[in-house]
C-alpha positions as CSV (number, residue, x, y, z in Angstrom):
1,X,-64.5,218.1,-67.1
2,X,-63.1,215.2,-68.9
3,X,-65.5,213.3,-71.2
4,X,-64.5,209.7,-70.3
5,X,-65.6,206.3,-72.7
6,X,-66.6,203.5,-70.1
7,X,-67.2,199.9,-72.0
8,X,-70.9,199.2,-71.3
9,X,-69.3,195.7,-70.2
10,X,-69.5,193.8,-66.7
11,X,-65.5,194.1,-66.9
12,X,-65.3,197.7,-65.9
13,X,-67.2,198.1,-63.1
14,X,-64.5,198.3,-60.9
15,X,-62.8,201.0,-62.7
16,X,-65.5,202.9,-62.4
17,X,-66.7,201.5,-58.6
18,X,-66.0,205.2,-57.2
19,X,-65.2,207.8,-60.1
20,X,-66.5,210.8,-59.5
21,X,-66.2,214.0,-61.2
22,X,-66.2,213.0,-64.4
23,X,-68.9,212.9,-67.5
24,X,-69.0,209.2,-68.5
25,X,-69.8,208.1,-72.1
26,X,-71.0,204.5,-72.7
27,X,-70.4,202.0,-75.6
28,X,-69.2,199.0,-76.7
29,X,-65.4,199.0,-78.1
30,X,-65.4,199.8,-81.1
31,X,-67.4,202.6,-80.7
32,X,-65.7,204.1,-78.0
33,X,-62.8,204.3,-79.8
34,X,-64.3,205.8,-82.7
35,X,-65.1,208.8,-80.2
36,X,-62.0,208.7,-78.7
37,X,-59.9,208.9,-82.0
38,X,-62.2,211.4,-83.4
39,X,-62.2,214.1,-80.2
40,X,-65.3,213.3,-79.0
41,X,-63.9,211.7,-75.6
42,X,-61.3,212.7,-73.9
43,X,-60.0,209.1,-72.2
44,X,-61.6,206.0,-72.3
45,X,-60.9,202.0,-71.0
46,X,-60.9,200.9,-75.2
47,X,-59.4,198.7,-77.5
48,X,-55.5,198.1,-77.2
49,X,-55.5,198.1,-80.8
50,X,-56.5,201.5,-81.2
51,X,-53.5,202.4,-79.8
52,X,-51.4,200.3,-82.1
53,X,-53.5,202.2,-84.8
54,X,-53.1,205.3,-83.5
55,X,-50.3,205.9,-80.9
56,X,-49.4,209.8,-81.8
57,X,-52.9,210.4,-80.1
58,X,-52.5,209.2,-76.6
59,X,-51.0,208.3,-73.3
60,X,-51.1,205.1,-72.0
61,X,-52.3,205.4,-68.0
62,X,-49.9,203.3,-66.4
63,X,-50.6,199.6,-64.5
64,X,-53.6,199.9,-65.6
65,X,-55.5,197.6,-68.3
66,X,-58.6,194.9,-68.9
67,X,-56.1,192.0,-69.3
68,X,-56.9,188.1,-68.6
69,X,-55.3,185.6,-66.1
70,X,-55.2,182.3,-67.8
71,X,-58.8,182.7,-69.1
72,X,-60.6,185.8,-69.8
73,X,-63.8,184.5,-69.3
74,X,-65.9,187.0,-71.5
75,X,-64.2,186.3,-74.6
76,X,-65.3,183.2,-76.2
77,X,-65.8,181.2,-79.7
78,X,-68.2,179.0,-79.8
79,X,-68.1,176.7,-81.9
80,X,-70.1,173.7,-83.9
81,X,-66.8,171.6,-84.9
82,X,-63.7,171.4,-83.5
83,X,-60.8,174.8,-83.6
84,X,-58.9,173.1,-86.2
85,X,-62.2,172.3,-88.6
86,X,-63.5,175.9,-88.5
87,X,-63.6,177.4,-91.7
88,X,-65.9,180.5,-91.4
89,X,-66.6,182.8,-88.3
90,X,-69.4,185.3,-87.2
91,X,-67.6,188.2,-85.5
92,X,-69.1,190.5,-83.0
93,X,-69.4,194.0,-84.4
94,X,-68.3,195.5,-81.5
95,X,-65.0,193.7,-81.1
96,X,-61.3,195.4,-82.3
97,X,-58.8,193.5,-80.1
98,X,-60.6,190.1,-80.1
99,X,-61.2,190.1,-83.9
100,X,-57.2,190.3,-84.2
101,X,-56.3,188.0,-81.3
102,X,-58.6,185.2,-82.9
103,X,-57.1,186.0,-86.4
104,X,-53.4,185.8,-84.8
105,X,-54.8,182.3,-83.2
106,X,-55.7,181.3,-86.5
107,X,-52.5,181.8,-88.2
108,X,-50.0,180.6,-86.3
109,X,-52.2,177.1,-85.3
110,X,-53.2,176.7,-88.6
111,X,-51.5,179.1,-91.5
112,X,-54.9,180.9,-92.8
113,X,-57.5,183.6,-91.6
114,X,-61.5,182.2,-91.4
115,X,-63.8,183.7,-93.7
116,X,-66.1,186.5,-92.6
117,X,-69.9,185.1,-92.3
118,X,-72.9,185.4,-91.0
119,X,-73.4,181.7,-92.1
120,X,-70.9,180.0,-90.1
121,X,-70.1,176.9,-87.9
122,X,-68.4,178.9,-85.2
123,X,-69.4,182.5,-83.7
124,X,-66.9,185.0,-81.4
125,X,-68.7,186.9,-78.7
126,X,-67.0,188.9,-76.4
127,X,-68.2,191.1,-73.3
128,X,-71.5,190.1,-71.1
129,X,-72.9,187.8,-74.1
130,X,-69.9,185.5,-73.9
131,X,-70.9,184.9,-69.9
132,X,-73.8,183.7,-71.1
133,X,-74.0,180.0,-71.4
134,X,-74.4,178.2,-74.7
135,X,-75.1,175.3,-75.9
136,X,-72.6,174.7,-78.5
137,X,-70.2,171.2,-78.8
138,X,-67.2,173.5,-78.9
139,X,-66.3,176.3,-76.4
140,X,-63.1,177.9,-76.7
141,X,-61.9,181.4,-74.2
142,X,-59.3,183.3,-76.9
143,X,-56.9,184.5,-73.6
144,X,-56.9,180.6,-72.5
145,X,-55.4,179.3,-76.3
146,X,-53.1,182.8,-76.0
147,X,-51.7,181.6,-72.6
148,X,-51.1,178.1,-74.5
149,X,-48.7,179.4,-76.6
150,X,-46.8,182.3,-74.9
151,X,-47.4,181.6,-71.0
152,X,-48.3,185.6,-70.9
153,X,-51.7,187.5,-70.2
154,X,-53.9,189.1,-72.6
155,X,-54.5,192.6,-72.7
156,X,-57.7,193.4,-74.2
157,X,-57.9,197.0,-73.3
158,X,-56.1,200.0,-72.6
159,X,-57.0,203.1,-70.2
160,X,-56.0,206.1,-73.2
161,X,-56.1,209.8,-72.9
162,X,-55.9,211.9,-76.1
163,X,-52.3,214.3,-75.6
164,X,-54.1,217.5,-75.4
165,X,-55.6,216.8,-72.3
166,X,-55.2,219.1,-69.2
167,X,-52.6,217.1,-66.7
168,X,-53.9,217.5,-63.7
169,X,-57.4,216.5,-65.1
170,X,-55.2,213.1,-66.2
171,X,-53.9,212.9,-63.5
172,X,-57.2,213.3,-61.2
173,X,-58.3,210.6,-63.4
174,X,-55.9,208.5,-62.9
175,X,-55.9,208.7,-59.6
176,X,-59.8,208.2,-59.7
177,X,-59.4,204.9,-61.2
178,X,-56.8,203.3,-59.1
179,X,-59.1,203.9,-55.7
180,X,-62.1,202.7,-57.6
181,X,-59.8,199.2,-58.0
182,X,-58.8,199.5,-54.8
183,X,-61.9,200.2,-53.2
184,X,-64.0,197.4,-55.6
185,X,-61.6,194.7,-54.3
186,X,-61.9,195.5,-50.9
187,X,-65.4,195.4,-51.0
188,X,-65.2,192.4,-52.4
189,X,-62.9,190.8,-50.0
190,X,-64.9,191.9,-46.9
191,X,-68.7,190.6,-48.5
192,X,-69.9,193.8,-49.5
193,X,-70.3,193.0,-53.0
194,X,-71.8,189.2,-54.0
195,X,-69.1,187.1,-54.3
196,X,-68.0,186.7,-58.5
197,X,-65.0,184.1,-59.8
198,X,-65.2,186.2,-62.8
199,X,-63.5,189.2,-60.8
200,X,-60.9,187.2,-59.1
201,X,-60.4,184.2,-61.9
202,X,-60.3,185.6,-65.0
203,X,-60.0,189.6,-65.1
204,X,-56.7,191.2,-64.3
205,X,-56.1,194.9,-64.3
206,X,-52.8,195.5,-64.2
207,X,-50.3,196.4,-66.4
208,X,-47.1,195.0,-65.7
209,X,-43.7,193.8,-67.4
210,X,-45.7,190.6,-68.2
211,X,-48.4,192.4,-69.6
212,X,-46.0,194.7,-71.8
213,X,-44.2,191.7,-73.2
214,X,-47.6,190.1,-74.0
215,X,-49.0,193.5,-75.4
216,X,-45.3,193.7,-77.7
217,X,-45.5,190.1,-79.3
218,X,-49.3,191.0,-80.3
219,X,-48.0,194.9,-81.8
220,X,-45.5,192.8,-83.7
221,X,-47.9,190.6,-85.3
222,X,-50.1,193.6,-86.2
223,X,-47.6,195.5,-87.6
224,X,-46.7,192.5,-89.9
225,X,-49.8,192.1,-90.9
226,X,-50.6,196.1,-91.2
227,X,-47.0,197.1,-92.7
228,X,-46.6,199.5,-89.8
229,X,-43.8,199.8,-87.2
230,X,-44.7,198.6,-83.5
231,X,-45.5,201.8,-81.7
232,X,-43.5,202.9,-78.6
233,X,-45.7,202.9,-75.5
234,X,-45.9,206.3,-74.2
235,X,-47.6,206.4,-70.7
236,X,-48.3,209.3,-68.7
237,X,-46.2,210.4,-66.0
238,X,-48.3,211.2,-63.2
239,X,-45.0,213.4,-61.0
């Protein structure tokens, strides 16, 4: 049975709404990926950095992904001055993706990284405690000031399986997870399930020609700033 890493996040409910058959591990991101680099899962919805870190271990399971719309909704900074004033940031420890994506935001709009603190004028949250309102001056969603830029989603996660995993289980999980979509959304639609924007505004999981060309400008930038070369997506083939 595969071991399978589920973000302990609103987001991936749906990709779970009807998996069965599987024994499901919980976490935030970058502890899932931890286990998922290390062997201890199988697969898990993590980080798409963790496969620009470490693409020799995985398939990619295609059109699938956590990616935004135009906002993501659930990943925010919140801040006590304006973008271009902040100086120092309080990260979430259990971000990988968002950490880069708001250090990409901050060099290209304004040529330097923000110090690390825990005494800061603006704080990143990602996940259920950035739906939570806040009362700061500043709000900024990190896929919103991405789409600015590039016109493109963001894709925050990834659905990997380590190589060495038996096919048909893959592919039993793969299958898994696209009914679990389907069958979420059409629950949705008919009234079965309360009625949520977030679902239908901000989250997106596909993983489409869009999505690749977003997820290759961000590789690029990482392997600029990492001195590695952007990794060739290898997804797994399901026929």
């Amino acid at each position: 049975m595969l071991r399978v890493g589920r973000v302990s996040y609103k987001n991936t409910i749906p990709l779970f709404y009807e998996l069965r058959g599987f024994e499901i591990v919980d976490g935030v991101p970058s502890y899932l990926a931890k286990l998922l680099r290390e062997g201890k899962i199988d697969a898990g919805i993590v980080s798409s950095v963790e496969y620009f870190f470490n693409p020799d271990k995985y398939l990619i399971l295609p059109s699938v992904s956590i990616s935004s719309k135009v906002r993501v909704c659930s990943v925010k900074l919140f801040s006590q001055v304006p973008f271009e004033e902040v100086r120092r940031v309080k990260l979430s420890e259990a971000s990988l993706t968002s950490k880069y994506l708001l250090f990409y935001l901050f060099e290209k709009r304004l040529g330097f990284l923000p110090k690390e603190s825990e005494d800061a004028e603006a704080i990143m949250l990602i996940g259920d405690e950035a739906l939570e309102v806040r009362s700061f001056p500043y709000t900024y969603d990190l896929a919103e000031e991405w789409f600015k830029m590039h016109k493109l989603p963001f894709v925050f996660a990834l659905f990997l399986v380590r190589k060495e995993a038996d096919p048909k289980e893959i592919k039993r999980l793969y299958e898994g997870v696209k009914k679990s979509l389907e069958e979420f959304f059409k629950d949705l639609k008919r009234g079965r399930l309360s009625e949520d924007s977030y679902f239908t505004e901000c989250i997106d999981y596909s993983l489409e020609e869009e999505h690749l060309k977003s997820l290759s400008l961000f590789f690029d930038y990482l392997s600029s700033k990492f001195n590695k070369p952007t990794p060739k997506l290898c997804f797994f083939e399901s026929e």
